[in-house]
N, C-alpha and C positions, 0 to 999 in steps of 0.2 A: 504494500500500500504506500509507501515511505518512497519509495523510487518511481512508483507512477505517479506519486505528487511533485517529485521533481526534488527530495528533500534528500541531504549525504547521511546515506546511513550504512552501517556495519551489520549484517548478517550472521551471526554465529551460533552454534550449536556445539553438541558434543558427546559424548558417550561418559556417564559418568562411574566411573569404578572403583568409588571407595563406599559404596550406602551400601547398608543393612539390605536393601532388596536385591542387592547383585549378588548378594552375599549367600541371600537365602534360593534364590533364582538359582546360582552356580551350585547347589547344595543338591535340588530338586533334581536335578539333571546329571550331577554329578562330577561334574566339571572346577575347575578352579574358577576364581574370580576372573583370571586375568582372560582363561578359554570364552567363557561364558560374554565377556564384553568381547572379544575377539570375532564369536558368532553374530552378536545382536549389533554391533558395529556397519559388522558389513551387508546382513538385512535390512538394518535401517537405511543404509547408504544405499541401498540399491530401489529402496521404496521411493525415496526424496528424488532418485534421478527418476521413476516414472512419472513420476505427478509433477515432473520440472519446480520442484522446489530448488531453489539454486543459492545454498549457503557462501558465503566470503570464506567462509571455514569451517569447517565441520569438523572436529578435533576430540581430542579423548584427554581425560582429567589426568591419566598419566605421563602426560608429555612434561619434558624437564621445567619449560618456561610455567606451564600451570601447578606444575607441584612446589618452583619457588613461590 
């Protein structure tokens, strides 16, 4: 909405892999935390490129800059 109004905005998202639901999600399945975000990462990603959602960044809460 922000860009068809013509206004500078930043887009971002991200896959978040420290909560208690990845936690319990990764558990369910059997998987580690970090599998578990590894899977729903890249279904997420791949749902957002059909419906041309088009993030500036789409990123994961374990990259070095977000965990400083």
């Amino acid at each position: 909405y922000g860009r068809l109004r013509g206004w500078n905005v930043l887009y971002i998202c991200g896959t978040d892999e420290y909560g208690t639901a990845t936690e319990n999600k990764a558990r369910e399945e059997g998987l580690t935390p970090k599998q578990i975000c590894d899977k729903y990462h890249a279904v997420h990603s791949s749902i957002y490129k059909w419906f041309q959602i088009g993030f500036d960044f789409f990123g994961r809460t374990t990259t070095e800059k977000q965990t400083q």
